[in-house]
C-alpha positions as CSV (number, residue, x, y, z in Angstrom):
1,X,26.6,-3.5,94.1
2,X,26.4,-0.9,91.0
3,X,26.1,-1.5,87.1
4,X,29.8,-2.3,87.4
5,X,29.2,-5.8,89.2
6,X,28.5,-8.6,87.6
7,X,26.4,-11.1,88.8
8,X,25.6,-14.4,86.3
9,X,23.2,-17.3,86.7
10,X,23.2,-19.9,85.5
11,X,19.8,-21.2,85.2
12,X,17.9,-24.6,86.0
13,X,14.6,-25.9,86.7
14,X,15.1,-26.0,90.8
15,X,18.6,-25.1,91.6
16,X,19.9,-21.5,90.4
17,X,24.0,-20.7,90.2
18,X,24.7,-17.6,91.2
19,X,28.0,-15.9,91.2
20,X,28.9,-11.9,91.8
21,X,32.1,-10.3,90.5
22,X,33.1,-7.2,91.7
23,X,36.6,-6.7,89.3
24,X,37.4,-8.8,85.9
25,X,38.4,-12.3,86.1
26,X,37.7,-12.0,89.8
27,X,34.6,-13.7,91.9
28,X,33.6,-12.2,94.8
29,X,31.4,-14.8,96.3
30,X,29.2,-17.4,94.8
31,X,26.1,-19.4,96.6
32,X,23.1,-21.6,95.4
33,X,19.6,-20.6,95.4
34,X,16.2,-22.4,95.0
35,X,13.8,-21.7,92.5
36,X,11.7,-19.4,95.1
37,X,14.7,-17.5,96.3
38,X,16.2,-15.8,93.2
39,X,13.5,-13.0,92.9
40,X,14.0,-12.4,96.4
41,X,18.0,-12.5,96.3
42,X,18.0,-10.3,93.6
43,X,15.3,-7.6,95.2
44,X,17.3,-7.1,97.7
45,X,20.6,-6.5,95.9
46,X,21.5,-2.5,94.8
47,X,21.2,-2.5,90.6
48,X,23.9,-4.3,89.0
49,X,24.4,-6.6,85.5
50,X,22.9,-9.5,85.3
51,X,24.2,-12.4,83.1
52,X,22.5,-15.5,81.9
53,X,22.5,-17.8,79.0
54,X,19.5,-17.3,76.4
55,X,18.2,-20.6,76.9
56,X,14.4,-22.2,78.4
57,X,13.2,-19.7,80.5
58,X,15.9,-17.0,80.6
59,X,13.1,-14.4,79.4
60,X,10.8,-14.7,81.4
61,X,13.8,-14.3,84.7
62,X,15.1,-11.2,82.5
63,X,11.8,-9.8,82.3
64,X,11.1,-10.4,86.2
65,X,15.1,-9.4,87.1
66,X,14.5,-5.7,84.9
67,X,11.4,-4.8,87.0
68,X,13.7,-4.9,90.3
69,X,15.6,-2.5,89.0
70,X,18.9,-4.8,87.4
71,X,20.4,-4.8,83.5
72,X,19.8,-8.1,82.5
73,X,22.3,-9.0,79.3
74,X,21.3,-12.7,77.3
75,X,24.6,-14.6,76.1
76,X,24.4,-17.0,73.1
77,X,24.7,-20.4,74.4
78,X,27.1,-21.6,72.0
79,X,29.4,-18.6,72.2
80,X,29.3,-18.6,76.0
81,X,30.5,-22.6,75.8
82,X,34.6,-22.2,74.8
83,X,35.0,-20.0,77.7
84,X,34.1,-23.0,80.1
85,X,37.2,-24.7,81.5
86,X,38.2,-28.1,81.9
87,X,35.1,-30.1,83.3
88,X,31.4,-28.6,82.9
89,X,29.8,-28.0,86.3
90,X,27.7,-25.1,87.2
91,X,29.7,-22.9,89.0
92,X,32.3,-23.1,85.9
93,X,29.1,-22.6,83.3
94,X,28.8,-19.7,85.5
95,X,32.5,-18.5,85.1
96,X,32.4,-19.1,81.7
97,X,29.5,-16.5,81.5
98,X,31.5,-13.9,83.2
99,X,34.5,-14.2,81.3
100,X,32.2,-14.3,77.4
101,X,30.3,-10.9,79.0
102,X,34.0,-9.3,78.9
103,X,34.2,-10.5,74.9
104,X,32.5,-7.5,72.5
105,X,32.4,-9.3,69.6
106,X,29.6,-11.8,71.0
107,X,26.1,-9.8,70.8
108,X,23.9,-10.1,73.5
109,X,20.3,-11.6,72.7
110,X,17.7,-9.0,72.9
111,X,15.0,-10.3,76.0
112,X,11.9,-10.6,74.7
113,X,8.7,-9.3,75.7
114,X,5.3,-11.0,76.5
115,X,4.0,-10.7,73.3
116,X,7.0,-11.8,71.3
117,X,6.7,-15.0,73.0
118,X,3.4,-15.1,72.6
119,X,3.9,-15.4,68.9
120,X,7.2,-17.3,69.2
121,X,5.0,-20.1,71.2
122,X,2.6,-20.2,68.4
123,X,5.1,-20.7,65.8
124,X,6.2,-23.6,67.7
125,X,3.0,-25.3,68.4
126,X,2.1,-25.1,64.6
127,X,5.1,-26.4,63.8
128,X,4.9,-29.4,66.3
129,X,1.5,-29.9,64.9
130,X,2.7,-29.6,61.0
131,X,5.2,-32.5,61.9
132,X,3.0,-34.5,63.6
133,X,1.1,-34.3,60.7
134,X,3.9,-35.4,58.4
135,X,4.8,-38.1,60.4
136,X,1.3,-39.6,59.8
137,X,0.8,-38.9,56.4
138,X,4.4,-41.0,55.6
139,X,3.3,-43.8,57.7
140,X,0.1,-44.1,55.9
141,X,1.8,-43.7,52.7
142,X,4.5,-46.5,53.5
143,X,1.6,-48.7,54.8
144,X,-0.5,-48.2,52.0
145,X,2.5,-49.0,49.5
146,X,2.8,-52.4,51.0
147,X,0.1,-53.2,49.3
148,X,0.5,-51.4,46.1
149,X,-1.3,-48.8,46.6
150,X,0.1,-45.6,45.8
151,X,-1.0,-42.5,46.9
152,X,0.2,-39.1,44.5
153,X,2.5,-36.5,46.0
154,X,0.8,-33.7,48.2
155,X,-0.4,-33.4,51.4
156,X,-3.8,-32.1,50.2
157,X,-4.3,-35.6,48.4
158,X,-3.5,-38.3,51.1
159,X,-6.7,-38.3,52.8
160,X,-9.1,-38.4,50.4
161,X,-7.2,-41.0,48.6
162,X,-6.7,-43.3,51.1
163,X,-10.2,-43.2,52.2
164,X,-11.5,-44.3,48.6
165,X,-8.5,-47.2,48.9
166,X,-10.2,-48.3,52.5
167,X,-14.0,-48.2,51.2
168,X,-13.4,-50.6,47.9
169,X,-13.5,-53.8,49.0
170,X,-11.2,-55.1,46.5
171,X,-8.0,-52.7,47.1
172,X,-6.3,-56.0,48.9
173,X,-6.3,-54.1,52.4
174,X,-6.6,-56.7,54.9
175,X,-9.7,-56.2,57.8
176,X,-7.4,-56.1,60.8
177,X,-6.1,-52.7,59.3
178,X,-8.9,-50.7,57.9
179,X,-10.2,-49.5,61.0
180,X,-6.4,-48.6,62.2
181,X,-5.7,-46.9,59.0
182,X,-9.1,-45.0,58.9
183,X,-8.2,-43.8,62.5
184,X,-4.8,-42.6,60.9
185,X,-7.1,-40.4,58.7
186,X,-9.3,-38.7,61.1
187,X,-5.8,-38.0,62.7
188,X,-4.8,-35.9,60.0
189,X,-8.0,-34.1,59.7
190,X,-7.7,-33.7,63.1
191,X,-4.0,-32.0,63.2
192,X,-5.0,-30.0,59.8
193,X,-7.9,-27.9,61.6
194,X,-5.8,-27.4,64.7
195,X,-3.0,-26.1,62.3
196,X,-5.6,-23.7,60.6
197,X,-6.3,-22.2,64.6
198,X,-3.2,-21.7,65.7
199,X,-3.2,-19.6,62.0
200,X,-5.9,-17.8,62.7
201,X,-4.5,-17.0,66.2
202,X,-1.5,-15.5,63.9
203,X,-3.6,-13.5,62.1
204,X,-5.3,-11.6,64.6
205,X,-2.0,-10.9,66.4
206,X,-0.5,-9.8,63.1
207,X,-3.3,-7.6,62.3
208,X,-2.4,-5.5,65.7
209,X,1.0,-5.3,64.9
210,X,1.9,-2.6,62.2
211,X,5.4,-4.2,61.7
212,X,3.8,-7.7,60.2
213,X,1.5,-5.9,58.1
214,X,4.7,-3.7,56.7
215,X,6.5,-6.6,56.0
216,X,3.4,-8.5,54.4
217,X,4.0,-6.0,51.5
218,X,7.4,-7.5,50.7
219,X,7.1,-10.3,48.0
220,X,7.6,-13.8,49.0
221,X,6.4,-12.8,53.0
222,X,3.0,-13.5,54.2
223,X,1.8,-13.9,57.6
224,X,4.4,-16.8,58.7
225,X,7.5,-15.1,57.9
226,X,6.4,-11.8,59.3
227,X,5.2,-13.0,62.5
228,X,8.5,-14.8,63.0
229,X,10.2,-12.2,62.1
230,X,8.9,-10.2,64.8
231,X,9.0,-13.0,67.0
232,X,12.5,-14.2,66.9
233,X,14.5,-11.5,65.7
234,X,12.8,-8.9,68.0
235,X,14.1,-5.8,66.4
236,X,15.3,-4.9,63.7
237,X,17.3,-1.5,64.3
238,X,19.7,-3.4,66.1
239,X,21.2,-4.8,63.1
240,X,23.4,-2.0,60.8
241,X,22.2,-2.7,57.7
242,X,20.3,-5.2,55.4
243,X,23.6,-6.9,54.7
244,X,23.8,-7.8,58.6
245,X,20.9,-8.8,59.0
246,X,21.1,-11.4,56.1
247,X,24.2,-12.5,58.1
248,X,22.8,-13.3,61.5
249,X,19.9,-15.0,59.2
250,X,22.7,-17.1,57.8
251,X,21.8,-16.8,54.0
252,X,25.2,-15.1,53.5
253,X,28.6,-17.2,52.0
254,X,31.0,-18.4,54.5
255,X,34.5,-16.6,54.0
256,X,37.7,-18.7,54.4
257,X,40.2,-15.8,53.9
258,X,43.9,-15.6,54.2
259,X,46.3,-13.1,52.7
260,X,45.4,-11.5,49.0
261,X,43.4,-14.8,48.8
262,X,39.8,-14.6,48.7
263,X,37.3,-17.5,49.0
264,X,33.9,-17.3,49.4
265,X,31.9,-20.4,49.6
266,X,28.0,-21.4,50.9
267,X,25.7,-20.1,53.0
268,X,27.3,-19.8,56.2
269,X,23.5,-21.3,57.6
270,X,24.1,-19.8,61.0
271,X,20.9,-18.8,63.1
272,X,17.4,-19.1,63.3
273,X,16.7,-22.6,61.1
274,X,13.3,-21.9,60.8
275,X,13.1,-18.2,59.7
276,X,15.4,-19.0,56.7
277,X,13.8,-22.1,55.7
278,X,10.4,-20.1,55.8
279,X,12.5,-17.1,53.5
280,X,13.5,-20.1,51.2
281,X,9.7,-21.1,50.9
282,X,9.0,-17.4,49.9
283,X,11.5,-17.0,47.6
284,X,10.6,-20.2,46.1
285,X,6.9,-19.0,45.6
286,X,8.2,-15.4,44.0
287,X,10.3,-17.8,41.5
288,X,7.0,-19.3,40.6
289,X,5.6,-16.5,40.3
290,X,7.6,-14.7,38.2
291,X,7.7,-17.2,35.5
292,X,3.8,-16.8,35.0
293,X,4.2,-12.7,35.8
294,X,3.3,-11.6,32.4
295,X,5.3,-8.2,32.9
296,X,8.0,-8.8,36.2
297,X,9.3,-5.7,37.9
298,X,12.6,-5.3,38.7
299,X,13.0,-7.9,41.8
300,X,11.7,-10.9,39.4
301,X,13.3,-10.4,36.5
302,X,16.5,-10.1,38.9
303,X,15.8,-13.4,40.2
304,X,14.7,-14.8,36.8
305,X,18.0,-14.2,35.1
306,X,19.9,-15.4,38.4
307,X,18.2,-18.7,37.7
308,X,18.9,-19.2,34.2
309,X,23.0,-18.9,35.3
310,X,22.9,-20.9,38.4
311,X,19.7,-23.0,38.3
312,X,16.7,-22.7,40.5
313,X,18.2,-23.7,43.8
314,X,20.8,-21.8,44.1
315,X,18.8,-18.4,42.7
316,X,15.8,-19.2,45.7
317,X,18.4,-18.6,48.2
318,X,20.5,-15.8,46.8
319,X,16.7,-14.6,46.7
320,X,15.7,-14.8,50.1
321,X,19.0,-13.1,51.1
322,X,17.8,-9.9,49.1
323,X,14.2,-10.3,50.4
324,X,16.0,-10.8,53.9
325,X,17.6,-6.9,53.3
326,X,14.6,-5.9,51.9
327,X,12.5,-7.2,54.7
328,X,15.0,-5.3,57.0
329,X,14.7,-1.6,55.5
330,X,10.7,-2.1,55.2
331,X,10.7,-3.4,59.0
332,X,13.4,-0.3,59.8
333,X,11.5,2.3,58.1
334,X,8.2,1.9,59.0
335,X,6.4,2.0,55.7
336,X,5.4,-0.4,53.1
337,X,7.2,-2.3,49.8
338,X,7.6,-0.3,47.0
339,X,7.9,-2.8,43.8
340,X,10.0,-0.7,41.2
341,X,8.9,-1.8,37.4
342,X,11.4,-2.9,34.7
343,X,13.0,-0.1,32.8
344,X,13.5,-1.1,29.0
């Protein structure tokens, strides 16, 4: 084997797809390997290309395949999909690997290293944990409502209230429930100081990394949005320009083109769901922000006059695309946000 063969995988939790291609459009031999025999197979293969699908576990097998030596390459999921044929098995998931590797337009996905995960896994468990905690607070709400007691909106408000509904005596809460309801509470309690670790687990990672504290100087990003940032996206010099990387966020319009005809329509909302509904949050805060800013530089009173033409929706998100760009030449530069003041 050399760089020129391909070999994809296509990976599982026992039994591994393997097929080698020496020419395009042409497989050279194919076989199936258990879980303990891919490193193995692969160490004692010459350095070729290896192709898998980005998907649960593909990391940690490109990180493991690149130390023996091999270029590992990560195919979107969903672009490698149209090039499987007829019925979905694994050796034709596999084919259909080969064939979307031959395909320039589809980007590989950068592998990630240890530490990017590291703060990828955190993200996730917080996040598990904030909807856990959401899921509890409605069901104690709609329970509560039953019996026409209301509890106001935010998140903050739901414990306390609910405990001063279950210790009057008269709030019409029948017996069988108060000690489920109370047990509902310490749940939330619970899941709130677990939320506030896994956040202060963020914030000594971030404070290593000189790329969250860069993009902590950007308005509307704190210590969320960085560390996802860095997390998910990886790197940021593999993306052109701000305008690109605004794209692959999905916070730029969807274009349905054809001749001298022009349309431009909304957000195209392609990739990572989370980063831009955490850029949406920020932008939303820097709105708030702004209309209590007694002086606003330059990026606010952009975003204030945006909102008085096309309401406040619409303005948060055409504000997290510019704080998306400016995000990407703070992260690409290696310095800190600069906030220009209003010239009259």
């Amino acid at each position: 084997m050399d760089n020129d063969t391909l070999v994809a995988v296509d990976l599982a939790k026992s039994v591994f797809e393997v097929l080698v291609s020496l020419r395009p459009g042409k497989v050279h031999k194919g076989q199936r390997l258990q879980r303990d025999q891919v490193l193995p197979f692969f160490a004692q293969q010459p350095a070729a290309t290896v192709i898998m699908e980005a998907c649960s576990s593909a990391h940690y097998w490109a990180r493991a395949i690149q130390k023996l030596g091999h270029k590992v390459v990560l195919l979107p999921a969903q672009h490698v999909r149209p090039y499987v044929l007829r019925n979905k098995t694994d050796r034709t998931d596999t084919k259909g690997m080969l064939e979307a590797y031959r395909n320039d337009a589809i980007r590989p996905v950068p592998v990630k290293s240890v530490a990017q995960q590291t703060l990828a896994s955190l993200h996730r468990i917080r996040s598990g944990r904030v909807s856990d905690r959401t899921a509890i607070i409605n069901r104690l709400r709609g329970t509560l409502r039953e019996y026409g007691l209301v509890i106001p909106v935010g998140a903050e408000k739901v414990v306390s209230y609910a405990r001063a509904y279950l210790t009057n005596a008269d709030s019409g809460i029948p017996d069988a429930l108060r000690d489920l309801l109370g047990e509902l509470c310490d749940e939330i309690r619970m899941l709130q100081t677990r939320v506030r670790e896994v956040e202060r687990k963020l914030e000594i990672l971030g404070a290593e990394t000189a790329a969250v504290q860069h993009l902590m100087t950007v308005p509307g990003i704190g210590l969320l949005i960085a560390t996802s940032l860095v997390a998910f996206v990886g790197d940021s010099h593999r993306f052109p320009s701000g305008r690109h990387f605004a794209s692959y966020l999905g916070l730029t319009p969807r274009e349905y083109s054809s001749g001298s005809k022009r349309h431009l329509g909304r957000i195209t909302k392609r990739g990572d769901v989370y980063i831009r509904m955490l850029l949406i949050h920020g932008a939303r805060s820097v709105l708030a922000h702004a209309h209590r800013a007694a002086q606003p530089d330059r990026l606010r009173s952009w975003a204030l006059e945006l909102e008085k033409k096309v309401g406040a929706n619409k303005a948060a998100v055409a504000l997290a695309n510019r704080i998306a760009r400016i995000a990407w030449a703070v992260w690409t530069h290696d310095r800190d946000f600069e906030a220009r003041t209003l010239v009259a």
